[in-house]
MARRO-907864 format. One line per field, with one value per residue (C-alpha): residue in three letters; x, y, z. Coordinates in steps of 0.5 Angstrom, whole numbers. Example, Ala and Ser with C-alpha at 12.3 -4.5 7.8 and 13.67 -1.06 7.14 Angstrom:
<pts>
rest c(ALA/SER)
u c(25/27)
v c(-9/-2)
w c(16/14)
</pts>
This chain:
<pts>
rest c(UNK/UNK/UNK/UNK/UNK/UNK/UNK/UNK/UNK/UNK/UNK/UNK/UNK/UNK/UNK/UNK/UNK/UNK/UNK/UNK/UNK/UNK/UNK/UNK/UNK/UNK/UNK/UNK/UNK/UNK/UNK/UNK/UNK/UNK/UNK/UNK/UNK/UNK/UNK/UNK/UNK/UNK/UNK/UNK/UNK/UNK/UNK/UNK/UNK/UNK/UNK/UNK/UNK/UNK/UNK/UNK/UNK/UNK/UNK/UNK/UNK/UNK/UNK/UNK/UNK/UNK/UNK/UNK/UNK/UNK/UNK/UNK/UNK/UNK/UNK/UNK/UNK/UNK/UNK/UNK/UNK/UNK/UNK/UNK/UNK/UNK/UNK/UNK/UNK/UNK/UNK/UNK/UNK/UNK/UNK/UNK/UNK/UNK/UNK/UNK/UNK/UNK/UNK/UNK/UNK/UNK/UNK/UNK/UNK/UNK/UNK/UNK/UNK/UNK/UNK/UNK/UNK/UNK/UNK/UNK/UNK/UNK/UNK/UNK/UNK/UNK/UNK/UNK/UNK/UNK/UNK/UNK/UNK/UNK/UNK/UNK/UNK/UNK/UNK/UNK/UNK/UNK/UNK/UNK/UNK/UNK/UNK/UNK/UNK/UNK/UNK/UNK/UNK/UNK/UNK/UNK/UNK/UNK/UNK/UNK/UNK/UNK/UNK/UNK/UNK/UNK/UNK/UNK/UNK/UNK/UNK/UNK/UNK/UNK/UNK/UNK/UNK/UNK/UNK/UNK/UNK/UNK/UNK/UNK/UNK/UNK/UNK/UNK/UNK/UNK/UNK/UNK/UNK/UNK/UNK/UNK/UNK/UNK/UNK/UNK/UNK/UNK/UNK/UNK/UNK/UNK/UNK/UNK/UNK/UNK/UNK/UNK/UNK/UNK/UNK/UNK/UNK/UNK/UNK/UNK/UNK/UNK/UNK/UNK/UNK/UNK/UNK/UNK/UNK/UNK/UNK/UNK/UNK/UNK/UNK/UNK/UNK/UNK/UNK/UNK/UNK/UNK/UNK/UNK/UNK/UNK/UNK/UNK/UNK/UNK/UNK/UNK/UNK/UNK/UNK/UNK/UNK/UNK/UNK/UNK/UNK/UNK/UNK/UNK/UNK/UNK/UNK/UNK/UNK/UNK/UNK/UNK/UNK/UNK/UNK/UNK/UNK/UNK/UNK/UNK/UNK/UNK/UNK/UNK/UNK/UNK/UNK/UNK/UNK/UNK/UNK/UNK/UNK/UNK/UNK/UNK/UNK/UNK/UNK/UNK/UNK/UNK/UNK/UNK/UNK/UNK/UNK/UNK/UNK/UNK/UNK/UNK/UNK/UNK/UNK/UNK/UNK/UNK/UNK/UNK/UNK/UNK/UNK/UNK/UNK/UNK/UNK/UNK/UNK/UNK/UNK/UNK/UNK/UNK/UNK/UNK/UNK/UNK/UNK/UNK/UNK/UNK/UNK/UNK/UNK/UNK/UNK/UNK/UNK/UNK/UNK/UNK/UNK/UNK/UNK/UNK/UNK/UNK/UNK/UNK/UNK/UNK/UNK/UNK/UNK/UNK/UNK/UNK/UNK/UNK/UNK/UNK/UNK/UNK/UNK/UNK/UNK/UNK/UNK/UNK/UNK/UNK/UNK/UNK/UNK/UNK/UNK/UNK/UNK/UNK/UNK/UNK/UNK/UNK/UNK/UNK/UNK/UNK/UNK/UNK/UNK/UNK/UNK/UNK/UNK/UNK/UNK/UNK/UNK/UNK/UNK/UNK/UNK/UNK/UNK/UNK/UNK/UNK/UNK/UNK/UNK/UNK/UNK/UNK/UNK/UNK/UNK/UNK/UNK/UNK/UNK/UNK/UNK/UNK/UNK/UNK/UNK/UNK/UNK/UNK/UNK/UNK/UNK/UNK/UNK/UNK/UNK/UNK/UNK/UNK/UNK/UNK/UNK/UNK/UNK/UNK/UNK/UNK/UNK/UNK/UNK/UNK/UNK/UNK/UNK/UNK/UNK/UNK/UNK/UNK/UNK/UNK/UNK/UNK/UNK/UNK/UNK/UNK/UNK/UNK/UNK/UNK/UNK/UNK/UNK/UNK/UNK/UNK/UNK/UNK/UNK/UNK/UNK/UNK/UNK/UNK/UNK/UNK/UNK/UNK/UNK/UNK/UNK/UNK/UNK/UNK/UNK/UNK/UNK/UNK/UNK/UNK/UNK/UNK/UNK/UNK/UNK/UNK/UNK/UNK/UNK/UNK/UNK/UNK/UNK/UNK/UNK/UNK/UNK/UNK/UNK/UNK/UNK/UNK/UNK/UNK/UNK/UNK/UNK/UNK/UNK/UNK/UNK/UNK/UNK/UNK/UNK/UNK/UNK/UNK/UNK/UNK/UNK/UNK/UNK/UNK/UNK/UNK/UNK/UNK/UNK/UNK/UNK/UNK/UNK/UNK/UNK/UNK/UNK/UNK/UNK/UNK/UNK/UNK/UNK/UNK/UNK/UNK/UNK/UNK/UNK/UNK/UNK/UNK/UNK/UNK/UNK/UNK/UNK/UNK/UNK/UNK/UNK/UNK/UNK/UNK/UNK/UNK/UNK/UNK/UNK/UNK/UNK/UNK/UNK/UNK/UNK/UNK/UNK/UNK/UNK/UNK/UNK/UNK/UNK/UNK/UNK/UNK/UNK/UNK/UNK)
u c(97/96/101/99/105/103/109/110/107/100/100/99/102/100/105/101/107/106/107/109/114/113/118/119/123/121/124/120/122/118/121/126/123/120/122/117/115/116/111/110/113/107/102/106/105/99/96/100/97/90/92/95/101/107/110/117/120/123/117/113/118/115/109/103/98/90/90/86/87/90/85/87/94/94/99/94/90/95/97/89/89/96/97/105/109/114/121/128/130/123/122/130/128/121/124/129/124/122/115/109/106/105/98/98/92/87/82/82/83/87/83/89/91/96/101/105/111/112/114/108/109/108/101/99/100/95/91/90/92/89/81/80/76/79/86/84/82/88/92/87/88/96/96/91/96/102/105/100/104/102/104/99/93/95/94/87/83/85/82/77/76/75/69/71/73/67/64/66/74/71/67/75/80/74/76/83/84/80/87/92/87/92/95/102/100/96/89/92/86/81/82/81/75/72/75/72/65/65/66/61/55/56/54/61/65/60/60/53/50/46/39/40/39/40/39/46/47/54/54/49/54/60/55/54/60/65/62/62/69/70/67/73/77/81/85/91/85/81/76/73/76/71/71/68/63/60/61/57/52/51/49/44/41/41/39/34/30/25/27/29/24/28/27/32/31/37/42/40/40/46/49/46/50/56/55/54/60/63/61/64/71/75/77/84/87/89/93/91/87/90/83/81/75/73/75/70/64/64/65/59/55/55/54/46/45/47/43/37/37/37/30/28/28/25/20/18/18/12/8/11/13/20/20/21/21/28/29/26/30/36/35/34/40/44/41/43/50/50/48/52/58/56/54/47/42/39/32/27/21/25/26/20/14/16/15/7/3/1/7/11/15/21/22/18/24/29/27/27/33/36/32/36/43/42/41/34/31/36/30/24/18/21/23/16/14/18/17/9/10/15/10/3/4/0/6/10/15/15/15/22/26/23/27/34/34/33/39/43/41/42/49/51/49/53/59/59/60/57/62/69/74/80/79/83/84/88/92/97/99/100/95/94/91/88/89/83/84/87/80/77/82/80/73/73/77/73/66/68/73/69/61/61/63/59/52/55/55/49/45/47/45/39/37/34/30/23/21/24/22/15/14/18/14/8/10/11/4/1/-3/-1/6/7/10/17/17/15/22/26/23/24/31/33/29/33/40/37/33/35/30/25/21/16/12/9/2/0/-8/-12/-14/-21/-24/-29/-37/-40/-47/-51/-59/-61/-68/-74/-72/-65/-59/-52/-47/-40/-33/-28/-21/-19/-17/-19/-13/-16/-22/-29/-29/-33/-38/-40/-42/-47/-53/-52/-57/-56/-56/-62/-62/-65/-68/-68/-73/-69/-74/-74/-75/-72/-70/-75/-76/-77/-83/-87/-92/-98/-101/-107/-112/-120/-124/-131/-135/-133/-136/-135/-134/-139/-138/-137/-133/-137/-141/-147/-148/-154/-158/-160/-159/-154/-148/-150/-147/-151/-152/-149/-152/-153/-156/-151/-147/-140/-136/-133/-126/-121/-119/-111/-111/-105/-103/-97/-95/-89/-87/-81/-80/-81/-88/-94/-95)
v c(-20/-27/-31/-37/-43/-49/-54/-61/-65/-61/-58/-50/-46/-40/-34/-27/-21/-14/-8/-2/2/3/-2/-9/-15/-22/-28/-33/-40/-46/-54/-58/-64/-65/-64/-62/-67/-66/-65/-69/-75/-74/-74/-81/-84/-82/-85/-92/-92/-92/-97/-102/-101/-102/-95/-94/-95/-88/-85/-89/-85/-79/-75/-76/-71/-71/-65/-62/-62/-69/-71/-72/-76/-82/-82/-83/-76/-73/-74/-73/-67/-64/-63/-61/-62/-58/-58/-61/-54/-52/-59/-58/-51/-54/-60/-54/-51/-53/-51/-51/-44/-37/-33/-28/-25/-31/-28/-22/-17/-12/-7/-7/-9/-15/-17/-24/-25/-34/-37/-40/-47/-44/-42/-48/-51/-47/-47/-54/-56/-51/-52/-43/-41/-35/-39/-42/-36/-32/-37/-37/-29/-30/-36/-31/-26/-29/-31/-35/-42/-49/-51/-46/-48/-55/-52/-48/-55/-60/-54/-54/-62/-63/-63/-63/-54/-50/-48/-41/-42/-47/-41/-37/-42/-42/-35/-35/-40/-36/-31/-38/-39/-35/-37/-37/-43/-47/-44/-49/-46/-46/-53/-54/-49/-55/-61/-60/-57/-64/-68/-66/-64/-68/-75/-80/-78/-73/-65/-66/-63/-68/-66/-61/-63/-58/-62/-61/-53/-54/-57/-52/-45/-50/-51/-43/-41/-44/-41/-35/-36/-38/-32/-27/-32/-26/-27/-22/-18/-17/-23/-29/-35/-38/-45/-41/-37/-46/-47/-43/-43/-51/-50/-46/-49/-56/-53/-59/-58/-62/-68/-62/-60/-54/-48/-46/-39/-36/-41/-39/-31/-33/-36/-31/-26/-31/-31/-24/-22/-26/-22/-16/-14/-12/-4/-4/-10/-7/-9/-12/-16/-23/-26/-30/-30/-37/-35/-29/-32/-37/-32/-27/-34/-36/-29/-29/-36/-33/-27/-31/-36/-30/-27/-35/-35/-27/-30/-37/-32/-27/-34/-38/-33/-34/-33/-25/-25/-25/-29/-23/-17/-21/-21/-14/-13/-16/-13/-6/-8/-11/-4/0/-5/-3/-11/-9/-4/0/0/3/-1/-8/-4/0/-5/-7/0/0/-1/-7/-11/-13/-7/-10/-11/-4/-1/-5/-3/4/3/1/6/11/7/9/14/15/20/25/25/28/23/18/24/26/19/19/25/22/16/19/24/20/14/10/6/11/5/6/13/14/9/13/19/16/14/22/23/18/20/27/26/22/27/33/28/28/21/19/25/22/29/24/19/14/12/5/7/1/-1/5/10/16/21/28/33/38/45/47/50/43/40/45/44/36/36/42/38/30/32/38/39/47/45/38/43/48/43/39/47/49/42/42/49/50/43/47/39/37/44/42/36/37/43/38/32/37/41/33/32/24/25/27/32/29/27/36/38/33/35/43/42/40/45/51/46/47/54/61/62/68/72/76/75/80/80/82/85/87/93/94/95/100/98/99/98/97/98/92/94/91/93/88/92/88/90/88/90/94/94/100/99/104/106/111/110/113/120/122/125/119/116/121/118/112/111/113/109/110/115/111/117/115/119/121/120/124/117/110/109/107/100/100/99/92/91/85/82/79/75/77/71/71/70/76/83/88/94/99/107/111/106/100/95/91/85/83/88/89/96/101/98/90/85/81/75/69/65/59/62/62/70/70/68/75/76/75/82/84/89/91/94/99/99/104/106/104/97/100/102/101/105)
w c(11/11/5/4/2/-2/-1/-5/0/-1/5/5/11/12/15/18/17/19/13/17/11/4/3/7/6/10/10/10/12/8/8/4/5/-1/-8/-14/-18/-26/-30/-34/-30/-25/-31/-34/-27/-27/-33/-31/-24/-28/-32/-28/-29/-24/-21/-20/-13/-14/-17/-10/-6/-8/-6/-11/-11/-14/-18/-24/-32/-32/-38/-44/-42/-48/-52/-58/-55/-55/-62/-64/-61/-63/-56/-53/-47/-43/-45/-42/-39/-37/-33/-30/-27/-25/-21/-17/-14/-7/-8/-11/-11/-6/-5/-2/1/0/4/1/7/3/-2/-7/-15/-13/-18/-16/-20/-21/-26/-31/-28/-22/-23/-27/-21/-18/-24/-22/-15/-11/-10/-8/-16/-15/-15/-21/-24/-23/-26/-32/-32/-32/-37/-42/-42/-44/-51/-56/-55/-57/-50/-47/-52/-49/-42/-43/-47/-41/-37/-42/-42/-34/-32/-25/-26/-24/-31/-30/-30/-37/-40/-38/-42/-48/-49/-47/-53/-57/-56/-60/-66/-70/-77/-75/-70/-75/-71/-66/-61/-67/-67/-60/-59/-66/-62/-56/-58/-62/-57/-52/-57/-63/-66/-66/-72/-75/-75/-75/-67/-63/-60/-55/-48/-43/-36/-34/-33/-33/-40/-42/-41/-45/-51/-51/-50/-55/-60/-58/-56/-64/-66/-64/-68/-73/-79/-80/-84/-79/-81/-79/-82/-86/-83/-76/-80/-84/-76/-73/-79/-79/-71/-72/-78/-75/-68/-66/-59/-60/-55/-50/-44/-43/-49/-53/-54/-50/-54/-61/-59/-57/-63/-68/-64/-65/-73/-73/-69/-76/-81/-78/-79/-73/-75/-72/-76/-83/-89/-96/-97/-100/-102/-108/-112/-111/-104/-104/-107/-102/-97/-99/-100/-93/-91/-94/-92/-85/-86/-88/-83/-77/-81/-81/-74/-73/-77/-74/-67/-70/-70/-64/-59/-56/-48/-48/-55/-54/-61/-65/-60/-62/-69/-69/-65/-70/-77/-73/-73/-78/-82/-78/-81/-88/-89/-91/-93/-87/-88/-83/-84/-82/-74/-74/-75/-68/-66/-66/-60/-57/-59/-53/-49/-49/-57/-57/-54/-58/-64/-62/-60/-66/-70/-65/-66/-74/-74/-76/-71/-77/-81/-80/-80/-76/-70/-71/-70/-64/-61/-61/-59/-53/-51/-53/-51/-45/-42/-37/-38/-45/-45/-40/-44/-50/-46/-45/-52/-55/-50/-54/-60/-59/-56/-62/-66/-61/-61/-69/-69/-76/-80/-81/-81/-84/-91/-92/-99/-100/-106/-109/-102/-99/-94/-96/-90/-92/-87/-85/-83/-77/-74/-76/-72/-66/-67/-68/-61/-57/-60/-57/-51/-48/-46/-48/-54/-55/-53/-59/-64/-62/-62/-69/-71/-68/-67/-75/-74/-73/-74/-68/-64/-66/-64/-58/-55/-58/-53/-47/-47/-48/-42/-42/-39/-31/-27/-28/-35/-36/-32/-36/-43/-41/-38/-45/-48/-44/-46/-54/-54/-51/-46/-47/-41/-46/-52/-58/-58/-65/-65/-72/-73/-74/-80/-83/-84/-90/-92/-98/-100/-105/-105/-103/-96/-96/-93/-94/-89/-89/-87/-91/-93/-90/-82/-77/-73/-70/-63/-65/-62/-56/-60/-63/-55/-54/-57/-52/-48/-40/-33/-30/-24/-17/-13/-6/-1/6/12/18/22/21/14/10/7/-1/-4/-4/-9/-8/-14/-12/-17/-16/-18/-22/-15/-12/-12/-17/-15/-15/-18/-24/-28/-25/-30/-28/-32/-28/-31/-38/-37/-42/-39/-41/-46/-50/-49/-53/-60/-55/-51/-46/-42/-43/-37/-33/-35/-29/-26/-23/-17/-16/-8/-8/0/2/9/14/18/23/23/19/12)
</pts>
């Protein structure tokens, strides 16, 4: 393993060890030479050197060092911005140390959780003086972890403010100061999150945002992340202040990109999640609620105006479209946790409207999956709808995630998740728990922790739905669907339904014939009421008419041919046959016509011989 020692001279040396036990213990040898620099005594002859000012001849002596973090180190900024330094004592035990800082494997040829125990101090020096960001990330992650002190909010917005760090440990320590907007720090970390998005995005002395411009991609993610970061800032209720939730509402509300040649679309999203994520209260914090009427009123009147501002830009999306309509997805996204909160009605029309075909796929699905997460697939209608689209529609992109959306729906109704088996009612400052019943209990926890029981709950939910069996066996006897989108279907017809490997066939019986005479030779035949169980006797069979019988000659010779028979058509111009039965029209003779008014005889008619010739192939007849 490769160990990684950076000394006060800046130079890092680097040790290769061998770890052959389970325990091993190396000495490792580093120089004295140089010892670390105060904190604070580095940052004041840093300041002055920039400012002109003479250094100290013993301060001359001592190595100084480029390093990150250094802004905002101005008597009147630090007072502006309420920032601390370290103490006497922590700055006595820093100046004993002979090094700055220790990594351990920097090129990350073991695969193992690694847990370096230093001093705070010690990663601050990492976090600012080594140029590897996964140094700096890892001292970001430590500080992160610590106690919510102002020294370390201090150290997180000098880390915020340098533009010089890669915007990813920035977009870090934004959210690591999100930790140290607490009551009990005077929102020390709220006021550096508002300070900082003010002094990047706003006009001068003015709360009021600039026109965005996004030219510069770093200064893009800050703008995005700080309110994000502002909104996971909770009281000791669980509820966003409501200076954060005017904050975040100005933003959208003043929003301008009309001078920006970039869109905008992904940043609103982003800040109408933001403001949602207010409007929410975290469910683990718990206690009374100390709010006056004043206070609530102004509450509930920021929450409209915020929920009227997201419809605004739903809307503005419907008559110019956003790209992806990632404006429209968003607000519906968030109209969906906000009903799941109980901050609004959940009404299905606001998601199923953008449901219809030909709206574009990715807001089709987006509002399928939110009408899944409330659990509107529960009634009738919407699973009809559902199960139609999913089975009928054109789009097999569409049809797929149709089918991952059934199985989270049913998986939240298997798991139980919209029934609560323990009421909590507050009752003058104390909770009282309703115990369930034992076989409740075993239940709840066979049905949320085991698959068998989770399949049982989902089958006694499911199986009397005779909605969703028919429009089930509807989608998969669609001939719309493929191959594989049948198998899928059927796999969870055979979870639901015991399969069945026969089927009663049910046949009427016949029905009796009747027949009345109403005159005038009218007959009127109709079935009777009365049904035949029994099959006709063989009697009544005998008056059908037989099959004919062929007679085949046997010959003595070959065997004979069938029959041929050769029409042959006489014309007028031919002879007539001369004999008993022979007429002559040449003659006036007994046997003769008369001849026509006109003067004229009638023409013969045409006569058909017929020859019948019988014999064999073999010789002629």
């Amino acid at each position: 393993m490769t160990i990684r020692i950076h000394e006060a001279d800046g130079t890092p040396y680097e040790h290769i060890v061998e770890i052959k036990d389970g325990n091993t213990r190396i000495e490792i040898p580093y120089n004295t030479k140089y010892k670390r620099l105060k904190r604070s005594k580095r940052q004041k002859e840093r300041a002055a050197a920039a400012a002109g000012l003479e250094v100290s001849a013993e301060a001359q002596d001592d190595v100084l060092l480029y390093c990150l973090g250094d802004v905002l180190q101005s008597e009147e900024e630090v007072n502006d911005w309420r920032l601390v330094d370290w103490t006497k004592d922590e700055e006595d035990k820093m100046s004993q140390e002979s090094y700055e800082w220790i990594r351990m494997d920097a090129d990350f040829e073991w695969i193992c959780n690694m847990t370096v125990a230093m001093p705070g101090y010690m990663y601050l020096s990492q976090l600012q003086q080594d140029r590897d960001v996964v140094a700096q990330y890892e001292s970001i992650q430590y500080i992160a972890a610590q106690r919510e002190t102002q020294l370390v909010s201090t150290i997180l917005v000098r880390t915020l403010m340098d533009r010089r760090y890669f915007h990813g440990i920035r977009t870090a320590a934004a959210f690591a100061l999100a930790k140290n907007g607490k009551d009990e720090l005077d929102w020390i970390g709220l006021f550096h999150l508002e300070k900082a998005f003010q002094d990047f995005f706003c006009l001068p002395g003015s709360p009021m945002t600039r026109s965005n411009d996004f030219s510069d991609r770093t200064s893009y993610f800050i703008q995005r992340t700080i309110p994000q970061a502002m909104a996971k800032v909770r009281d000791n209720s669980g509820k966003a202040p409501l200076r954060v939730k005017r904050f975040l509402l100005d933003i959208l509300k003043f929003n301008d990109n009309a001078n920006n040649e970039y869109s905008d679309s992904h940043y609103v999203a982003h800040i109408m999640t933001a403001i949602t994520e207010t409007l929410i209260q975290k469910p683990e914090h718990s206690g009374m609620d100390f709010s006056f009427d004043d206070e609530a009123e102004d509450d509930q009147r920021v929450q409209r105006a915020a929920i009227e501002e997201i419809d605004r830009y739903r809307r503005m999306d419907e008559w110019i479209s956003s790209y992806q309509n990632v404006c429209s997805t968003t607000a519906l996204t968030c109209k969906m946790r906000l009903a799941k909160a109980g901050v609004i009605d959940i009404l299905p029309v606001d998601f199923l409207q953008y449901s219809r075909e030909g709206t574009f796929d990715m807001l089709r699905l987006e509002a399928f999956r939110c009408a899944v997460q409330l659990g509107l697939i529960k009634n009738d209608i919407v699973l009809k709808y559902f199960m139609l689209v999913l089975g009928t529609d054109p789009s097999p992109h569409i049809r797929e995630n149709l089918q991952r959306l059934l199985g989270q729906g049913l998986a939240a109704i298997a798991f139980g998740e919209d029934k609560l088996d323990i009421k909590m009612e507050p009752s003058a400052g104390l909770v009282i728990e309703q115990e369930s019943s034992t076989e409740g209990r075993q239940a709840h926890i066979s049905r949320t922790q085991t698959v068998p029981g989770a399949l049982e709950a989902l089958k006694t939910e499911i199986r009397e739905n005779q909605a969703f069996k028919t429009s089930l066996w509807e989608a998969v006897t669609s001939p719309t669907i493929g191959l594989l989108e049948i198998r899928d279907l059927l796999d969870l017809c055979s979870l639901l339904y015991q399969s069945k490997t026969s089927m009663m066939v049910k046949l009427e019986y016949p029905r009796y014939w009747a027949v009345d005479h109403l005159g005038n030779g009218k007959l009127r035949f109709y079935k009777q009421t009365k049904p035949r169980t029994k099959p006709l006797p063989p009697k009544t069979l005998m008056n059908a008419p037989k099959a004919p019988v062929i007679k085949k000659e046997e010959s003595t010779g070959s065997t004979g041919a069938a029959p041929k028979l050769i029409f042959k058509r006489k014309s007028a111009n031919s002879p007539q046959t001369t004999g008993a039965g022979a007429v002559n029209t040449a003659k006036g003779g007994a046997g003769a016509k008369s001849a026509s008014p006109s003067g004229h005889t009638e023409p013969p008619k045409p006569r058909l011989t017929l020859k019948l010739k019988l014999g064999g192939s073999s010789s002629p007849s």
